[in-house]
C-alpha positions in Angstrom: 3.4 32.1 -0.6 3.6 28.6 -2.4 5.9 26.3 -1.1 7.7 24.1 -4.2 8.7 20.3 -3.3 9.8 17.5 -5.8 8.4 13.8 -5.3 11.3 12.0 -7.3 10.2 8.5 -8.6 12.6 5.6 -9.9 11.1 3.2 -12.8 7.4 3.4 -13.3 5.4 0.3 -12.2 3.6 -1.5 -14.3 0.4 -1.9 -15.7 -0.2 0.5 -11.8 2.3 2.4 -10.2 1.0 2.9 -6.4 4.0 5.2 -5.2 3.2 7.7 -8.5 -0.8 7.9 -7.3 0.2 7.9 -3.8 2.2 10.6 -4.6 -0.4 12.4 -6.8 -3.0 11.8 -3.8 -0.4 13.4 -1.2 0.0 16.4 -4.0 -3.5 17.2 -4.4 -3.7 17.4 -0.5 -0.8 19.2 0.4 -2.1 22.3 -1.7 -4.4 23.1 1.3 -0.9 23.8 2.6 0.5 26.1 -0.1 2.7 23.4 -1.0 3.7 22.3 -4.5 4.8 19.2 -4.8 5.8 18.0 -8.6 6.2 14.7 -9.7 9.5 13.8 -11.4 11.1 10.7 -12.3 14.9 9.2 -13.1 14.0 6.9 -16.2 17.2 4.9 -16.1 15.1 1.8 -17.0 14.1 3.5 -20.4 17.2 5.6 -21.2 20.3 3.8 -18.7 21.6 5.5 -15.8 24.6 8.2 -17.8 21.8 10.0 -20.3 19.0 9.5 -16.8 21.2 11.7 -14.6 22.2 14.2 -16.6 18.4 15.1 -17.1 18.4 15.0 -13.3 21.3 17.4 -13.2 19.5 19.8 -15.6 16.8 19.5 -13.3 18.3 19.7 -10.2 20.0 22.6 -10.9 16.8 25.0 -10.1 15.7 23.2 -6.8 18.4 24.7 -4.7 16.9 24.7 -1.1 13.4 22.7 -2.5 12.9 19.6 -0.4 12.9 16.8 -2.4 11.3 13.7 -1.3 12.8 10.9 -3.2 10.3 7.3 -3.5 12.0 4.4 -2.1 11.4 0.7 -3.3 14.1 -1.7 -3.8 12.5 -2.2 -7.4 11.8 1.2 -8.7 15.4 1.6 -8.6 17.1 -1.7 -9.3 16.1 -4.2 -12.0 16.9 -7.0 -9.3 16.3 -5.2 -5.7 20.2 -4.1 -5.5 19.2 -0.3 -5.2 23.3 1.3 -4.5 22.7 2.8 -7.7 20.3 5.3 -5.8 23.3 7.1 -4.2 24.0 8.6 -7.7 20.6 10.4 -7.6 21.5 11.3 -3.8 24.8 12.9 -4.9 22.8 15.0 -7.5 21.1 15.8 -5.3 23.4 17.2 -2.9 25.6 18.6 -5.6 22.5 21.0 -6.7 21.8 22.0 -2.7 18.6 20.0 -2.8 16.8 19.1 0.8 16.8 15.4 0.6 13.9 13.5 1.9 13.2 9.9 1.3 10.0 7.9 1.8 10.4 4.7 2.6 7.2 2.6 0.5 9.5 -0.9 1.8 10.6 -0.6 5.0 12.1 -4.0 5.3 14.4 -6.0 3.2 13.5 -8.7 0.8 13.2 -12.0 2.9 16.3 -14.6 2.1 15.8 -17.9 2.1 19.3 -18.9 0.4 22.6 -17.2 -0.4 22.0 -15.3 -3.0 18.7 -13.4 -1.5 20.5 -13.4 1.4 23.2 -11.2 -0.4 20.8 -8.9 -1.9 19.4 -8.5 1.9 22.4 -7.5 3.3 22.9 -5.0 0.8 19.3 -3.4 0.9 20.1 -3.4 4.3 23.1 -0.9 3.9 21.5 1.2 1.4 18.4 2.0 3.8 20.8 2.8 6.9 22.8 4.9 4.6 19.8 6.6 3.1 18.8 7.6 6.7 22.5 8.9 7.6 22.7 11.2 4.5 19.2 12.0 4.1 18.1 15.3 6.0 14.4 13.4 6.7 13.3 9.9 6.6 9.7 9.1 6.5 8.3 5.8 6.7 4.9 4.7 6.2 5.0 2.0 9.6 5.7 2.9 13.4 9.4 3.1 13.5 9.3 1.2 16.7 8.1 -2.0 14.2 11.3 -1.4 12.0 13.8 -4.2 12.5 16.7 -2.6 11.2 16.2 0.9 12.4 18.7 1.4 15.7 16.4 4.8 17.3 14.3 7.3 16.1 15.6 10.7 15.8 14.3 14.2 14.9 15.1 13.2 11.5 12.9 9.9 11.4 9.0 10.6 11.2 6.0 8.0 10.8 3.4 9.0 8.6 0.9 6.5 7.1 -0.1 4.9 3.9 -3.0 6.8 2.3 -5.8 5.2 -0.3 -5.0 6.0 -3.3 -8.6 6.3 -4.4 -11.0 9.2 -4.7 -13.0 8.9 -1.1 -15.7 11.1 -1.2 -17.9 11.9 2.4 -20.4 9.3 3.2 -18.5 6.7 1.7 -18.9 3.5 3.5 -22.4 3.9 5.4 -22.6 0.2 6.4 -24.9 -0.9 3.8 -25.3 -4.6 4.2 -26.4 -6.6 0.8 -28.1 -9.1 -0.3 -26.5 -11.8 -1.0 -23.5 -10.8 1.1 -20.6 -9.7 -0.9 -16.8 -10.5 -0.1 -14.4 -8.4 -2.3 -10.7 -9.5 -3.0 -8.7 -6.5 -3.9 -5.8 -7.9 -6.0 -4.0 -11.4 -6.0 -0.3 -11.9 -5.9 1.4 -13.1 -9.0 3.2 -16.6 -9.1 3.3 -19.3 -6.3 1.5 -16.3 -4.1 -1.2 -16.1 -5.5 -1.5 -19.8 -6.3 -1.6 -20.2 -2.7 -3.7 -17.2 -1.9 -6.1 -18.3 -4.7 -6.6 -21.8 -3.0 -7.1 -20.1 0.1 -10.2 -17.7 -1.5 -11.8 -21.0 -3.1 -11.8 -23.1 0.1 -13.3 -20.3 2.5 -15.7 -18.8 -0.3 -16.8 -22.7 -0.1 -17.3 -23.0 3.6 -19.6 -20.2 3.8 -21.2 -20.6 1.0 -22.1 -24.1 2.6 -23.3 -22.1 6.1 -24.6 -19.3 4.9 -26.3 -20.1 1.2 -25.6 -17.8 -1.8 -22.8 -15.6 -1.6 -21.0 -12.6 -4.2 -17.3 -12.5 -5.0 -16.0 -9.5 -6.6 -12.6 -9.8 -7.3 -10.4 -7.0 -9.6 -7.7 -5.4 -9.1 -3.9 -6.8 -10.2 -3.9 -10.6 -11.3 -7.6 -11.1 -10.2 -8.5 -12.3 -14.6 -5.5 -14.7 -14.3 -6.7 -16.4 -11.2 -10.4 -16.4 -13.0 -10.6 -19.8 -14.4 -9.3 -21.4 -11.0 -11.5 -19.9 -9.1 -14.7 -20.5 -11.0 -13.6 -24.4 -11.1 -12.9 -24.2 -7.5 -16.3 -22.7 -6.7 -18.5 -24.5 -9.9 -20.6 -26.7 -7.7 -21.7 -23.7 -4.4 -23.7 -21.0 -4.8 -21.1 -18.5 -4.9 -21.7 -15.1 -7.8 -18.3 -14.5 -9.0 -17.2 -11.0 -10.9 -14.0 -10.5 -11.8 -13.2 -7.5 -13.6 -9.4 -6.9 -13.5 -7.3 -3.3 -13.0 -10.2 -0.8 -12.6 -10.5 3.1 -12.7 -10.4 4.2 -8.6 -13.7 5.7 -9.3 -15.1 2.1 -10.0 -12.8 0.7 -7.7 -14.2 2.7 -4.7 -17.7 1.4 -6.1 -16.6 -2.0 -6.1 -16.2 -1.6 -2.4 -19.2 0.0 -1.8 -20.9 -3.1 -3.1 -19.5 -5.5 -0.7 -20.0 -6.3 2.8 -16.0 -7.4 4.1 -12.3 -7.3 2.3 -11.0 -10.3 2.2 -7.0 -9.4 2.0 -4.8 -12.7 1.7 -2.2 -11.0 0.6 0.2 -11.6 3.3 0.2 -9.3 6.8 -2.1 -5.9 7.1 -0.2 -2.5 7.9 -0.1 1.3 7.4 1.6 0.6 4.1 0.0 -2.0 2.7 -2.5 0.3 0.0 -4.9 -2.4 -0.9 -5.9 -2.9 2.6 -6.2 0.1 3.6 -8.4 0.9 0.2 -10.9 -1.0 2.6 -10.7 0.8 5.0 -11.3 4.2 4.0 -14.4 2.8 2.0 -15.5 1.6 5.9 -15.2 -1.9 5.5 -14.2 -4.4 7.9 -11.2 -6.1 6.6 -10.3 -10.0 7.5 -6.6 -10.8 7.1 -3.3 -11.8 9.0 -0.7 -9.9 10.9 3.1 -9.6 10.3 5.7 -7.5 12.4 4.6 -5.0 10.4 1.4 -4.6 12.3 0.5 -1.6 14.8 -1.6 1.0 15.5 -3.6 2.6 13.7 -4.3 -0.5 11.5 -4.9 -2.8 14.8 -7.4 0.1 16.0 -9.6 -0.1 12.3 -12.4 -2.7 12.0 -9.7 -5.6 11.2 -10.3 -9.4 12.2 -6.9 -10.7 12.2 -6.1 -14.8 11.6 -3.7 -17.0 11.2 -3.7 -17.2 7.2 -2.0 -20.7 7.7 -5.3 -22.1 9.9 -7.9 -22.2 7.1 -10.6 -23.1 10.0 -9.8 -19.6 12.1 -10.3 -17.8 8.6 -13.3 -19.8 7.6 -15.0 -19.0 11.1 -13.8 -15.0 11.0 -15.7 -14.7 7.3 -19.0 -16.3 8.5 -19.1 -14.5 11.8 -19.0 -11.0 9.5 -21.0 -11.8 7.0 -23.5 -13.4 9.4 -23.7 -11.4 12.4 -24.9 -7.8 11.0 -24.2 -5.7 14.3 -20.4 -7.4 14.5 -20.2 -6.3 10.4 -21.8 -2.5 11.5 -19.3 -2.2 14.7 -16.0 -3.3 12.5 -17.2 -0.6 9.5 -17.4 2.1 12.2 -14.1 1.4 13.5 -12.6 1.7 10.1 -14.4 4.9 8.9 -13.2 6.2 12.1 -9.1 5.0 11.5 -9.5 6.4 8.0 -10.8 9.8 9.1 -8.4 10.5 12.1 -5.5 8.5 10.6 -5.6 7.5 7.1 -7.2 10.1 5.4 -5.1 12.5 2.9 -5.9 15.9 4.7 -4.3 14.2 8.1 -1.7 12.9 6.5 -0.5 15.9 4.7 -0.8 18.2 7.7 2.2 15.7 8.7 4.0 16.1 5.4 3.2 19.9 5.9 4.6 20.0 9.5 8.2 18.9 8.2 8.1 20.3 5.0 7.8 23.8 5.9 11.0 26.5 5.8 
């Protein structure tokens, strides 16, 4: 007997939308399960918020005792990151008899470094604590244990990791090393992020370059053709190869990692939610990148070499080590084919979903 479940998105990401494949990925997976899980969205971006939830009620009105697992960022339901609005949906929701769910893709508030991000941190605050009271599960995609705001967990609060959202077939990631050694960059943060991270990708491309001689930087994913022209001035005079290639098919993508020796993620602290990192991972790569609060088990148990992204001379050292010193490279892979296949892959982690999802 097939079980029917609802993933319910807020507004679609754009040019990518991680939480829709993520939930397509978890889909595909949970069939081995009996379970049916159907992607829907609430639309208010493209049609406001009245005409939006009245297709919701229309909807609703069939999934009477159907879990539904509603997608949680502060931005797919809030223009600005003030998501109250989302309580409408939950009142739907409850209105039909619906099993609400939420999945947590940000588990923290937006940092506040003045008033007014302070205000919009408070209030993301209330809405996440809220969600957990009225929601029947919460699932978050870190250890609860690293969650700042959450008081204990309960048999209503479960962790389940952060799949790729790529196509992994077996034997992906058998520790190939190449010649010249490649260094992919999955992705670059937009604005003064990725000005920062981009400096940070010139100067230690540079550095090894200079230890190791000729070197190959693919970079693609989000933002990687804006940051092109800087970083082929930053690297003009070193024997660095540089491809960039922008958003890619996951086919290509999972290629693109195949052809590389070491992920270099900038991109701010390494955990089981951040999807670009662990991309790496399940293609068996080690990964070199910093730490946050964020960061636990299973991700500090994958091949990871974590530095201090603010000490360019600890990150310059950790990239010439792996690319250098073949048996440390072949060690780090294994440990991160073996994360990916206990952890990370999308049969473990739908037994999880499965295991809560059930009648």
């Amino acid at each position: 007997m097939i079980t029917p479940a609802i993933a319910l998105l807020g507004r679609k990401d754009e040019p990518t939308d991680a939480v829709e494949e993520y939930c397509r990925f978890l889909g595909a997976a949970l069939t081995a399960h009996a379970i049916q899980l159907d992607i829907r969205r609430v639309p208010w971006e493209r049609h406001g918020w009245p005409d939006s939830l009245h297709a919701l009620e229309l909807m609703a009105a069939k999934w009477r005792g159907q879990w539904v697992l509603v997608q949680y960022t502060a931005l797919a339901w809030s223009e600005r990151g003030f998501p109250q609005k989302i309580f409408r949906v939950f009142r739907v929701l409850q209105k039909a008899g619906a099993r609400i769910g939420v999945v947590f893709h940000d588990v923290e508030p937006f940092p506040s470094d003045k008033l007014s991000t302070a205000a919009r941190r408070f209030l993301q605050l209330r809405v996440m604590r809220k969600m957990v009271r009225l929601a029947e599960l919460s699932i978050f995609t870190i250890p609860l244990e690293n969650i700042s705001w959450l008081s204990a967990a309960t048999a209503k609060t479960v962790f389940i990791p952060d799949g790729p959202n790529l196509p992994i077939a077996d034997g992906v990631g058998s520790s190939v090393s190449h010649s010249p050694p490649a260094v992919a960059v999955f992705s670059i943060t937009g604005g003064k992020g990725g000005d920062w991270e981009t400096q940070t990708i010139i100067h230690s491309l540079r550095f090894a370059s200079q230890n190791l001689g000729p070197i190959r930087l693919l970079v693609f994913g989000r933002e990687s053709e804006v940051r092109e022209a800087a970083l082929r001035d930053g690297l003009r005079d070193v024997p660095v190869d540089i491809s960039v290639e922008g958003i890619l098919p996951n086919e290509r993508i999972v290629q693109r990692f195949c052809d590389s020796d070491v992920l270099f993620f900038v991109r701010g602290g390494i955990s089981s939610r951040r999807g670009s990192a662990i991309a790496g991972i399940a293609c068996g790569l080690p990964v070199i990148g910093g730490a946050s609060s964020e960061t636990a088990p299973p991700i500090t148990d994958a091949g990871v070499v974590f530095v201090s992204l603010d000490k360019p001379d600890e990150i310059n050292t950790a990239l010439v080590r792996v690319l250098s010193d073949s048996a440390y490279r072949h060690d780090l892979a294994s440990r991160s084919r073996s994360v990916y296949r206990d952890h990370l892959s999308w049969p473990v982690i739908a037994a999880q979903f499965a295991a809560k999802l059930r009648p």
